[in-house]
N, C-alpha and C positions, 0 to 999 in steps of 0.2 A: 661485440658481445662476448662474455666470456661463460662457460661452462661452470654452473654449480656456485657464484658466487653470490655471497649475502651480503647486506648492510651492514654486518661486525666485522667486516674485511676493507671497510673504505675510512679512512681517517676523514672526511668530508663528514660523514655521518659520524663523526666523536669518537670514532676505534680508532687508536694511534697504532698499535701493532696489527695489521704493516705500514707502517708508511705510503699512504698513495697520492704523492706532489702529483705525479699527470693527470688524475683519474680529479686530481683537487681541482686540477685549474680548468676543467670545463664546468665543477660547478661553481667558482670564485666568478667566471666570466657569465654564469649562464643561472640556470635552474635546476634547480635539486630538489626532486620528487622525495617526502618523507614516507607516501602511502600509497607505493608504488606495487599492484599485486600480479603477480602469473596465475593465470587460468587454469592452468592443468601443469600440477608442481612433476611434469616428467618432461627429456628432453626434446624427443621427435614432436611433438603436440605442440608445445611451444613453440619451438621454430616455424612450424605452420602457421601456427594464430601469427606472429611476429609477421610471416609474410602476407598474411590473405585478411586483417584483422578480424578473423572470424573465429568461432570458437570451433574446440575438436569435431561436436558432430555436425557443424557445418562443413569444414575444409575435408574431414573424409580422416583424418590420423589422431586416432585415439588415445592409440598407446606406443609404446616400442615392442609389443609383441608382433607376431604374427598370428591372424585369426583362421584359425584353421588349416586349411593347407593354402590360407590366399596373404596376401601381404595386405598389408591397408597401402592406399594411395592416395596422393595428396588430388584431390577432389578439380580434375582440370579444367571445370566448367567454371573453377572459383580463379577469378584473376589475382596476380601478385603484383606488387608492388613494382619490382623492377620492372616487368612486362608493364605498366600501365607508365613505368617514366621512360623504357624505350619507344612508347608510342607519341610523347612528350619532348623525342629526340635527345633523351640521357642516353650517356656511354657506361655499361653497368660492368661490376664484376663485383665476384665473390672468390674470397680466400679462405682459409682454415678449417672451421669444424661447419658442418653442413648438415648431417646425420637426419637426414631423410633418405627413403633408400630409392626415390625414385632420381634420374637426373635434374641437376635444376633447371630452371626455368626461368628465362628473361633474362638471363645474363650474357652480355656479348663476349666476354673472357670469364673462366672460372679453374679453379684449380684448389682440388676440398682433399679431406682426411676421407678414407673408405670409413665408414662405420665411426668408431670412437677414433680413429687413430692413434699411433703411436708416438713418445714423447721425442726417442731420439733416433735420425736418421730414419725420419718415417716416411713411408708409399702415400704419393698423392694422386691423386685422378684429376691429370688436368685438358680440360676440355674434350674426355671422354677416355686419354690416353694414361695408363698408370707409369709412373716414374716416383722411382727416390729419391730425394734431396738428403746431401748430410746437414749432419747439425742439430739444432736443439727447436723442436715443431715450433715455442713460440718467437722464437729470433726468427726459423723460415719461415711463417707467416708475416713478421712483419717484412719482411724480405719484397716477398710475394704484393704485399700492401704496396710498397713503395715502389715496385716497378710498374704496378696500374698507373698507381700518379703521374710513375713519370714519362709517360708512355699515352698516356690522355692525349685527346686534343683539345689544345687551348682557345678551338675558337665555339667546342658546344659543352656543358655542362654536366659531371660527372656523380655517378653515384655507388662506391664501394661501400660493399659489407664484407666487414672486416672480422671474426670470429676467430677468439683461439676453444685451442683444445682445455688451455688449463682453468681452473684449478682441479680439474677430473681427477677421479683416482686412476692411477693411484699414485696421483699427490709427488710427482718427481721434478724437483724441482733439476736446475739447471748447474752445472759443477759450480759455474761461480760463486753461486750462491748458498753451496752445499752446509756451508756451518752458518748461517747466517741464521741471528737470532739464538744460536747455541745459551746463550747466558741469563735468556730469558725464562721465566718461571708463568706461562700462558693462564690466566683466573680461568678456572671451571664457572661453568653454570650455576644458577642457580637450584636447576634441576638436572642436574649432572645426575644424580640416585633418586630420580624419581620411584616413587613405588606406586605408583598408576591406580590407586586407591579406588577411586572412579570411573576408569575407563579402561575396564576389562579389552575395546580393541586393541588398545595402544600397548594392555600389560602382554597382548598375544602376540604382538609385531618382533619378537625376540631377535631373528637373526638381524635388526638393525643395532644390536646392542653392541659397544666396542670391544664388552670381554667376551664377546662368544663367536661375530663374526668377521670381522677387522683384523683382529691378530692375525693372521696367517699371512697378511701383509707383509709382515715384520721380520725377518728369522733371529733380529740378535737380543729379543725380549731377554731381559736377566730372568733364571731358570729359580729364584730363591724367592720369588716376589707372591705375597699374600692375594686373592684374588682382589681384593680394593687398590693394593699399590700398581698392581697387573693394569690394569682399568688405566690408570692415572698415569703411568707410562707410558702406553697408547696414545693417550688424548695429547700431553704433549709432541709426541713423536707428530703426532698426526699433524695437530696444530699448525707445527712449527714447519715442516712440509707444505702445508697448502698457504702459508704467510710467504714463501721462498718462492712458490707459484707464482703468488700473486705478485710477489716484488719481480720477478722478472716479466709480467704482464705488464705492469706499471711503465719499467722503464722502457718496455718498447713503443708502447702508446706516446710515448713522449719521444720517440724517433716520428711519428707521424705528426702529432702534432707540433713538433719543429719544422717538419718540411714544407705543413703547409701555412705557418709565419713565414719562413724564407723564401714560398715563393708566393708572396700577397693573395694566399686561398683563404685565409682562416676568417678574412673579413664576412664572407658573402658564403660560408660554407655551414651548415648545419650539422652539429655533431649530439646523435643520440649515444649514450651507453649505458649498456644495460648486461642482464645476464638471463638468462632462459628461463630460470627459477630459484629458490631460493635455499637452502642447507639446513640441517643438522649439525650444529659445533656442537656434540655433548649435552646438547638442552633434551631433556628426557632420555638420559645416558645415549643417545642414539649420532648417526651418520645416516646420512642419504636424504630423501624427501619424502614428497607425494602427500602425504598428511597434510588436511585442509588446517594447520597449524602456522603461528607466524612463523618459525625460522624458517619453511620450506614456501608458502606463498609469497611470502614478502621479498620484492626484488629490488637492486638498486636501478634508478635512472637519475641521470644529468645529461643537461643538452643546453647548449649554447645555439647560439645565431648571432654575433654583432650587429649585423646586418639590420637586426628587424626585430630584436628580444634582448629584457632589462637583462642587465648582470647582477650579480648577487643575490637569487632573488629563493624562495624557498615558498615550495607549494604545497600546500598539506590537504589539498582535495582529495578521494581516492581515485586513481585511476590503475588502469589496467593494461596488460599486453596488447589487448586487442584495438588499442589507441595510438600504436605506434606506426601502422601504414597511414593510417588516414593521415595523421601527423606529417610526416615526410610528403604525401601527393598534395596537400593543402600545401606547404611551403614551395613547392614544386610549380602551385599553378597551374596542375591536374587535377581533371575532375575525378572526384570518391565515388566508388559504385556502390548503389542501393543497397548493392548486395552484402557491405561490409557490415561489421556491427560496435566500431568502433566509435568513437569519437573525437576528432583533433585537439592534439594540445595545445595548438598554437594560439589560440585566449589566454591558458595558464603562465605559456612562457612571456606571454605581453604584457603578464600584470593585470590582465581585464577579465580577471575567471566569471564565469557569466552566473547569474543566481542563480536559474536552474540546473548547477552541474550535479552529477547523478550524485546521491547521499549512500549508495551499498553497492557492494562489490559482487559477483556470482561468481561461485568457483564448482567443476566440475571435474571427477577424475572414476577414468571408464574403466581402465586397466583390469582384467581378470573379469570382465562383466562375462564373456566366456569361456572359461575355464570349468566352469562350475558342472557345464553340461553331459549327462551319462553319469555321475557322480553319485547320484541316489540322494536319499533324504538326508543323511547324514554331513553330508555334506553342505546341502542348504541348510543344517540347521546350526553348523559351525564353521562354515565357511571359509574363515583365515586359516583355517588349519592346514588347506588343503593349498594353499598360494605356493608357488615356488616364488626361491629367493627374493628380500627387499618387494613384495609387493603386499598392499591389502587390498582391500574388498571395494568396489566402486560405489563411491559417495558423494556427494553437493551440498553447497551449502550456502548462507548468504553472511555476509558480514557488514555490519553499520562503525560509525563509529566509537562504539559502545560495546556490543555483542557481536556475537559469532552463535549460530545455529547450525550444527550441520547433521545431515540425514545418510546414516550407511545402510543404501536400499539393498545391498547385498548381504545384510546379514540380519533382513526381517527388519521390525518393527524397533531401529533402537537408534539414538538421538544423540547429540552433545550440545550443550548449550556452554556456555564460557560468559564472565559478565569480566572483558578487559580491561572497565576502570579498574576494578578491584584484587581481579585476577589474570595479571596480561599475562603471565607462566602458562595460562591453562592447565590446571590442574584441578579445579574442582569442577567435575559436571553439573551443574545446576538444573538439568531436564528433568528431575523427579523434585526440586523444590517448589511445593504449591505457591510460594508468594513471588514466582516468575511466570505465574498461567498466563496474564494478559502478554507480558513480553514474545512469551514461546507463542501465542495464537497469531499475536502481530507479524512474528519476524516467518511462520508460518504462511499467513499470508502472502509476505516479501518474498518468499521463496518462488511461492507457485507465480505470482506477478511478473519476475526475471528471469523463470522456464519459459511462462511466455510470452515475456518479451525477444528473448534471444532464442526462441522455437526449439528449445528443448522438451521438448514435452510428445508423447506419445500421438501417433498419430490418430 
């Protein structure tokens, strides 16, 4: 899993720049998820769902804040993944970026980043004990990966998650690969100068904008640049940084996925990759997430199996993060608890996707649901205003594959609808157009049906 990566960063998915041969060859061998979505586009939430396939207000981590004077906690009555394949007799560990604040769980070795971590010669916490490692965090993560393996016993069955830190900001690639891509000219967006015509949330979310909060990233911005040219300096600088990320992401994936051809693993080895959620490149001049919007829900996955799943194969069902435990204890030949709300991908990767697989996706993101409180009316009645940094107001929503509906119940009574044949940019809200009433009551419907189905819903 890597941090903050999208489907315009994988050449498998038709984005050439960067280059990503390793990331290629598990979907060449395996399956590549076109409509592949995160639950909740923030990091700690995710990583939750990821391990318990439940959503945030089931596993208990909502946001990356902290709620009040308490932390949120990952919900210990809800079982993970590894815990249910060490009771399956797997040998587990976890490596790199972890960013949940409790310890983990169900791992028999582990060694994580405190917090976001640091790119180079960063503090690790391994198995409870903090230490430095020199070097550059994703070369010592793959470090780290490769000593599990080789350290494993070859007479019981093994299972590493494997996580970096990159392409996090701020976006530091590796010396190697410091000018790498220099000669390149990166295409802006379509909606690179959105003007948010319609959707007053999105015109209010300002400090995701790259000329007003990103610069400060920077110190050697040219001092003569117009605010538009200002803008477009950034976006490449930025670009070309998180492509250098990812190019040295790529080539260490491919230091594991050589070890495990050279020692006859790869056959009988199940390889998911994914990334926790999805990006902002510039698409509505912005960076960051959280917006029920595709560059920030939509994530990549490929996953291979030799062993037991076609190659070449490309799924365009929608599925979701919260399908990624059940996935793994299914191939495992561990039983899924009730308790999940996932569903296994292992029909998709076989080629036999079943006819009833779900048609809509549910997305939910809680972030600032308390903040608001002692605030006064003013505050409920403008709500974004009062967010600190990169956050907006707590909203859901359901997505077909056609439309997107979504409800921000923190800022009262106000909607967005999007019709994605026509307008996959998202930019025109459609919820005040009369000749989408029956769509808006239906996907309305669909909403309240996938509250409760996945017991989101008030008690």
């Amino acid at each position: 899993m890597t941090d903050d990566q999208t489907v315009r960063e994988m050449s498998c998915y038709g984005h050439p720049i960067p280059p990503t041969p390793n990331m290629d060859r598990i979907a060449s061998d395996g399956t590549r998820f076109t409509n592949c979505f995160t639950t909740n586009a923030l990091c700690a939430p995710a990583r939750a769902t990821v391990l318990t396939g439940c959503f945030s207000h089931i596993h208990g981590i909502r946001g990356n804040s902290e709620l009040a004077d308490a932390v949120e906690e990952l919900d210990p009555t809800i079982p993970t993944f590894p815990e249910l394949l060490q009771d399956a007799g797997y040998q587990t560990g976890l490596v790199g970026k972890y960013h949940i604040r409790q310890e983990p769980r169900g791992f028999d070795h582990w060694c994580i980043h405190p917090g976001q971590g640091e790119y180079f010669d960063p503090i690790f916490i391994e198995n409870g004990k903090e230490v430095r490692k020199k070097g550059y965090a994703t070369d010592i993560t793959t470090d780290l990966a490769l000593d599990f393996l080789r350290k494993a016993d070859n007479t019981r069955p093994f299972c590493l998650v494997y996580q970096f830190k990159a392409p996090h900001r701020p976006f530091t690639p590796a010396p190697r690969h410091a000018d790498l891509f220099d000669d390149l000219e990166i295409p802006e967006p379509a909606t690179f100068n959105d003007e948010y015509a319609t959707r007053p949330i999105a015109e209010a979310a300002e400090d995701m904008r790259f000329e007003i909060s990103i610069a400060g990233d920077y110190d050697d911005i040219p001092a003569d640049l117009d605010p538009q040219a200002r803008k477009k300096w950034i976006y490449q600088r930025f670009m070309k940084d998180r492509c250098r990320n990812i190019a040295g992401v790529d080539e260490n994936l491919g230091r594991v996925l050589d070890f495990l051809d050279d020692h006859d693993l790869a056959e009988n080895t199940l390889i998911l990759y994914t990334s926790d959620h999805g990006y902002f490149l510039g698409e509505h001049g912005w960076y960051d997430k959280r917006f029920m919007y595709e560059p920030a829900i939509r994530i990549p996955l490929v996953a291979r199996y030799p062993a037991g799943a076609i190659s070449g194969h490309v799924a365009e069902q929608p599925v979701m993060n919260i399908d990624f435990a059940p996935t793994i204890l299914d191939f495992a030949g561990a039983p899924i608890p009730d308790s999940w709300q996932g569903e296994s991908l292992r029909p998709l990767l076989e080629g036999k996707a079943p006819s009833n697989w779900r048609k809509t996706t549910y997305y939910a993101y809680y972030e600032n649901s308390w903040e608001l409180a002692g605030k006064g009316d003013d505050a409920m009645a403008e709500p974004y205003k009062y967010f600190t940094p990169h956050r907006i107001g707590p909203h859901r929503g359901v997505r077909t594959d056609r439309y997107k509906l979504i409800e921000y119940y923190g800022e009262g009574d106000y909607w967005e609808l999007f019709d994605l044949q026509f307008d996959p940019d998202e930019l025109n809200n459609l919820y005040e157009n009369d000749g989408y009433k029956i769509v808006i009551s239906d996907l309305k419907q669909e909403l309240q049906n996938l509250r409760r189905q996945y017991a989101d819903l008030p008690d």
